[in-house]
C-alpha angles and dihedrals in degrees: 000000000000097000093041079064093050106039100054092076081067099042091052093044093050100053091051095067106020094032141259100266091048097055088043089056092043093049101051100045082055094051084049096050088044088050101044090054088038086059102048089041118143101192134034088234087066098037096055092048094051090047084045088065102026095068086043081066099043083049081078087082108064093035095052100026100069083049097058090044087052081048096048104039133045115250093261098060095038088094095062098036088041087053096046093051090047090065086084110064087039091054096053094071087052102048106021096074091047093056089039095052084048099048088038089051108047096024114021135259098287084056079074101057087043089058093053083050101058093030081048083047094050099047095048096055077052081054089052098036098039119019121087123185115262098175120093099234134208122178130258096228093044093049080048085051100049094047093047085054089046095054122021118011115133116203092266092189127041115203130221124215096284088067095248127135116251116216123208136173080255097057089051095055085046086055088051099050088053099057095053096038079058096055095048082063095051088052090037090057098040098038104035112016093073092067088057084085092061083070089068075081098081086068100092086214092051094039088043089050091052093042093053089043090046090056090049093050090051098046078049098054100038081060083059104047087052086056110102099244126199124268131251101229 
């Protein structure tokens, strides 16, 4: 649950600039891979780490989610279609305990990683299948290069009166330079620029929103900790 609030800030930021469809498939071959180790875990060193990453890759969901339904519907019918798709999330904490006592029950507690495998499996070919993208992409290394060219390029090439490029060893370094100024972005956009959302805090209505859901999260999870939990043999 901690990293499912965490993870999201990278799974937005990704799909606006790689694509929905693309952070939903990478997402879910990641929550396979983390449940198919998590299942076959033989500490619980090992099992908590693997559940650890596997919910930072089914955060992809909310996060994205609400972004492909904004793609998808106008504004004046986001609310329905916003509500419908929120069923979801709310629904897990109903239904998923109770799949989870009955596979636990009858099968054993890795019954229950193998189910989100194949349930993860199953979700990622309707991604294939059905899925198309609805996001207007525009790729992570080219926003890197136009800002790059906005900024701080530098003319690499002079050219003579014939019109061609003369190349110097100062041109090279400048391309150089380039290169790696471009990549800086790229790590820039992918390792920073998430956290640029924690500063919607400083809006009472958006920082009293998160502190009420945050109680509730907490009065929820404290529930859950009191609730007798299965064993790792």
């Amino acid at each position: 649950m901690l990293s499912m609030s965490i993870f999201p800030l990278w799974w937005s930021s990704l799909s606006e600039t790689v694509g929905r469809r693309t952070v939903y498939i990478a997402s879910f071959t990641l929550y396979i891979v983390f449940n198919i180790i998590t299942a076959v875990s033989t500490s619980i060193g090992m099992f908590i780490a693997m559940r650890i990453l596997s919910g930072g890759a089914a955060a992809a969901v909310q996060a994205v989610g609400a972004g492909t339904v904004a793609d998808v519907w106008a504004p004046k019918e986001r609310g329905r279609a916003m509500g419908i798709f929120y069923i979801g999330p709310l629904c897990g904490p109903l239904f998923a305990p109770i799949i989870g006592g009955g596979l636990t029950e009858w099968l054993g507690w890795r019954s229950t990683q193998w189910f989100q495998v194949i349930y993860g499996g199953v979700t990622l070919l309707m991604v294939f299948l059905c899925l198309p993208e609805t996001h207007r992409t525009s790729k992570i290394v080219r926003a890197a290069e136009d800002e790059v060219i906005e900024t701080v390029l530098p003319r690499a090439a002079e050219k003579d009166t014939t019109g061609r490029p003369i190349f110097s060893r100062a041109a090279s370094q400048k391309s150089v330079a380039l290169e790696a100024t471009k990549w800086l972005v790229v790590v820039r956009k992918i390792l920073l620029d998430p956290f640029h959302i924690i500063a919607y805090l400083r809006f009472p209505a958006v920082a009293l929103t998160v502190y009420y859901a945050s109680m509730c999260f907490g009065e929820y999870s404290a529930s859950f900790v009191n609730s007798p939990l299965p064993c790792i043999q």
